[in-house]
N, C-alpha and C positions, 0 to 999 in steps of 0.2 A: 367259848361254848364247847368246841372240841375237847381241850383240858379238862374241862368239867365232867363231860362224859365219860370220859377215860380213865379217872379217879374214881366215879363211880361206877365203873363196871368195873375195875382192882377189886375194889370195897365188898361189890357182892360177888367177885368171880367165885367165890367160898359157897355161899349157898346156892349159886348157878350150877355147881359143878354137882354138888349134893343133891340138889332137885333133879337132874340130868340121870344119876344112878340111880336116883329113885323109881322116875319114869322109865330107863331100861330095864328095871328088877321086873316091873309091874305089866310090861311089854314080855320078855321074856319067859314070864310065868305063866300071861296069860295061853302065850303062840304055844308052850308045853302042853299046858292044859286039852289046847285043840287038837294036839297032834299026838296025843293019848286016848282022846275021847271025839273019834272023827264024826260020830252018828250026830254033834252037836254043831 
């Protein structure tokens, strides 16, 4: 069970890592946003 999971999180450590920058860009962007336009 162990092995199994640990193959499969190699597998997708790719798109985990990808998804991870995604959601910092999208974090990132939005905390600028705020702290550009505080009246919001």
């Amino acid at each position: 069970m162990q092995n199994r999971f640990l193959s499969c999180l190699q597998a997708n450590y790719h798109n985990f890592l990808i998804l991870l920058l995604f959601i910092a860009g999208l974090v990132s962007s939005s905390y600028q946003e705020a702290l550009v336009t505080p009246g919001i």
